[in-house]
SERO-4910 file (N, C-alpha, C, O; in steps of 0.05 Angstrom, whole numbers):
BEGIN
 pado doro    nc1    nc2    nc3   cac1   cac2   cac3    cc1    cc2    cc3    oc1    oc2    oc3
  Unk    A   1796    991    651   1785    966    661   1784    946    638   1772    954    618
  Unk    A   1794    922    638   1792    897    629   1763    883    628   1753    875    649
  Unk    A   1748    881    602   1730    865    604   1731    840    583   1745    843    563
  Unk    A   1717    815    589   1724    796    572   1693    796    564   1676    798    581
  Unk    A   1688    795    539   1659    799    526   1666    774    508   1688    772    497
  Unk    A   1646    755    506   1634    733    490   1613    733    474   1591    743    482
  Unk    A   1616    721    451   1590    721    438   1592    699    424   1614    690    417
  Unk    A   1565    688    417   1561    666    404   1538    673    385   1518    685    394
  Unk    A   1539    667    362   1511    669    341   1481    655    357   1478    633    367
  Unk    A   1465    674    353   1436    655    359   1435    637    336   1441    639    313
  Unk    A   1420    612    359   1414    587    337   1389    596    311   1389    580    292
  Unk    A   1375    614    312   1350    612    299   1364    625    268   1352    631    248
  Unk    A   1393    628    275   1388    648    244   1417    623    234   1440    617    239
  Unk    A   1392    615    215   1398    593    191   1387    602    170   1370    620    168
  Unk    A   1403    580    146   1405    577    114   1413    601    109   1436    609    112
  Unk    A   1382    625     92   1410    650     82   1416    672     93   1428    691     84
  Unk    A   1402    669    125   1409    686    138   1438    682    147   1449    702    157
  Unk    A   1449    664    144   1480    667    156   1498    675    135   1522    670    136
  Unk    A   1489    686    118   1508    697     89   1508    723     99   1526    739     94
  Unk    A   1486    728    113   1482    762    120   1501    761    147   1521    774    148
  Unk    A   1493    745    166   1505    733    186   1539    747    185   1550    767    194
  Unk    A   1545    730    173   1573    721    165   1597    757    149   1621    763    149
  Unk    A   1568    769    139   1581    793    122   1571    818    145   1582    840    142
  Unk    A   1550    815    167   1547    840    186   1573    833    210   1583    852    222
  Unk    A   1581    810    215   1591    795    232   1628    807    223   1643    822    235
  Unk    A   1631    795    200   1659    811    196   1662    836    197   1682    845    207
  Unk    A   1631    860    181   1652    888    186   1648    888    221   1667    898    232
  Unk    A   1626    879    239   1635    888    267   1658    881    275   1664    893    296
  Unk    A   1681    860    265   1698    853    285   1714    874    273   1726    887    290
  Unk    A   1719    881    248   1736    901    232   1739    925    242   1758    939    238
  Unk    A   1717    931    259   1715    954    275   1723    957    303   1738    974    314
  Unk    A   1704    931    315   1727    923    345   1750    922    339   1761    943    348
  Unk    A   1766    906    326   1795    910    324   1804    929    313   1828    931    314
  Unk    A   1793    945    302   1805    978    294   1808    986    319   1828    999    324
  Unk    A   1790    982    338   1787   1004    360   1811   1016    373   1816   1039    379
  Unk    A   1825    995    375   1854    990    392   1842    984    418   1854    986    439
  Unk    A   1819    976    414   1812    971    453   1818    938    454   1812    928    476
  Unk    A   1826    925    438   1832    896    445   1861    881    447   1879    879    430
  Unk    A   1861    872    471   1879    855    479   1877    829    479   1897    816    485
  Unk    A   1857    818    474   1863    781    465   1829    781    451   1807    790    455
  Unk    A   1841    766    434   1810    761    413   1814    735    398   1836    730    388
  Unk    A   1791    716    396   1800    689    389   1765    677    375   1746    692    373
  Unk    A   1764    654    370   1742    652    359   1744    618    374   1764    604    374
  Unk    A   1719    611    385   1713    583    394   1709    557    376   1688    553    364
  Unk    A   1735    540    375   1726    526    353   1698    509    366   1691    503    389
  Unk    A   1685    503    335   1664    489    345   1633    499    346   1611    487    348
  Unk    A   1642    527    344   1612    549    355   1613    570    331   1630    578    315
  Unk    A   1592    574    337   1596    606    316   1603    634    330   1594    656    328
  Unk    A   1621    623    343   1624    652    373   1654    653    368   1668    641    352
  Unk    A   1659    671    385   1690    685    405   1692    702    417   1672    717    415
  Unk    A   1710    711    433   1717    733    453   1734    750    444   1749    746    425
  Unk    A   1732    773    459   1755    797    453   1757    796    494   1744    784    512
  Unk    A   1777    814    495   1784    828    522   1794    851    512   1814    857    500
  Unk    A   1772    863    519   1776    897    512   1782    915    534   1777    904    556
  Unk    A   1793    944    536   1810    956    555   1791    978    551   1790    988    529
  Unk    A   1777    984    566   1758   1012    567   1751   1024    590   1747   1015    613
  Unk    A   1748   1047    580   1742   1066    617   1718   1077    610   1719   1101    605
  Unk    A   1696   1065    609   1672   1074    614   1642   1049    607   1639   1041    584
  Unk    A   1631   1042    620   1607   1029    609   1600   1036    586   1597   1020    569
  Unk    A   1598   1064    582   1585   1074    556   1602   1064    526   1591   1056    505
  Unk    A   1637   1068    531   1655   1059    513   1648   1030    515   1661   1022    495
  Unk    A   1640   1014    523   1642    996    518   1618    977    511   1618    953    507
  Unk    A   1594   1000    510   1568   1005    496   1572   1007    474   1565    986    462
  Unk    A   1582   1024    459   1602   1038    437   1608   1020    422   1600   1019    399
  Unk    A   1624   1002    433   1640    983    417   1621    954    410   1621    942    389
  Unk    A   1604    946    435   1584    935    430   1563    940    424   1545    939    440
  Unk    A   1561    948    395   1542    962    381   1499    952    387   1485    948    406
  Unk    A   1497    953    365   1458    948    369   1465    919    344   1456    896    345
  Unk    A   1482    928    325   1473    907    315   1493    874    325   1486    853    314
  Unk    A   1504    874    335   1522    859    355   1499    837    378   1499    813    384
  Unk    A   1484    859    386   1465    853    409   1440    841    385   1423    826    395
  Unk    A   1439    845    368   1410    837    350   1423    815    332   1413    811    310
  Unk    A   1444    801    341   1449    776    324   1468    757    338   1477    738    326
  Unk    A   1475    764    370   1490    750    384   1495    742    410   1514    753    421
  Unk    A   1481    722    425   1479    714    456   1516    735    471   1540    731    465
  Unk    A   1507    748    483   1534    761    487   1537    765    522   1518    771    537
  Unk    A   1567    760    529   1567    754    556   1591    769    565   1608    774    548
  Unk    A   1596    779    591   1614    802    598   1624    795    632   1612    791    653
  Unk    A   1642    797    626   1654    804    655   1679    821    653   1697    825    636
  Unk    A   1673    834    685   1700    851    692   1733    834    690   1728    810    688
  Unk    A   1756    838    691   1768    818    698   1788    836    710   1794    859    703
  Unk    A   1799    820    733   1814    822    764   1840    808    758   1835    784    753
  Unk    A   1863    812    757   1892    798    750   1891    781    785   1879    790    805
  Unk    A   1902    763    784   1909    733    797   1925    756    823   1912    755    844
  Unk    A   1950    775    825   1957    790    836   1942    808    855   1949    815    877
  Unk    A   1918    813    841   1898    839    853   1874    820    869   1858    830    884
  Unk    A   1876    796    862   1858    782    878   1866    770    904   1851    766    923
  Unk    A   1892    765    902   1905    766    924   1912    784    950   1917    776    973
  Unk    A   1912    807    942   1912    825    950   1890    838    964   1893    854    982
  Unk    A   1860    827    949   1831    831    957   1833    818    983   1830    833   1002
  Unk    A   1837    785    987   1848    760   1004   1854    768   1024   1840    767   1044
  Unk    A   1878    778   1025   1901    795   1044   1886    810   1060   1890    807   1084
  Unk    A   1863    832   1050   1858    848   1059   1837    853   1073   1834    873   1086
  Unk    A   1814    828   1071   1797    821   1075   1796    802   1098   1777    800   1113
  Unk    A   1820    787   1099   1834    767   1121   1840    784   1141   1834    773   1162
  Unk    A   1849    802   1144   1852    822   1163   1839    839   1177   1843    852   1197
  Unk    A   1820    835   1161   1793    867   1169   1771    845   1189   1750    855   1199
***
């Protein structure tokens, strides 16, 4: 399953908390992208955020990867995602029933 997970830094952590910020923030992505569970990952210009779309078969794996300290320094947002094909198909099937 395809999930698209976002995150953006909370506003409250300024001056030298973002040195810590900045050095807890890189080894997590070092690790997400070790995972091999990512298929598109990008960073929002403008924000202190970005997305991955990670490929995982379980809530828990994807607990896993979205660690505690991830959740304790970053507004973070998730959805399933459905290809343009398979939604059509939902359409189709639903139109009929």
């Amino acid at each position: 399953m395809q999930i698209f997970v976002s995150f953006e830094a909370f506003d409250t952590i300024t001056g030298k908390e973002v040195t810590r910020l900045r050095q807890e923030a890189g080894e997590l992505m070092q690790r997400i992208m070790g995972s091999g569970k990512v298929t598109a990952s990008g960073i929002f210009e403008g924000k202190r955020g970005g997305f991955y779309v990670l490929e995982v078969e379980s809530a828990e794996e994807l607990m896993d990867l979205i660690s505690p300290r991830m959740v304790d320094n970053f507004h973070i947002t998730m959805h399933p995602l459905v290809s343009v094909e398979k939604l059509g198909e939902f359409f189709q099937k639903w139109q009929t029933s």
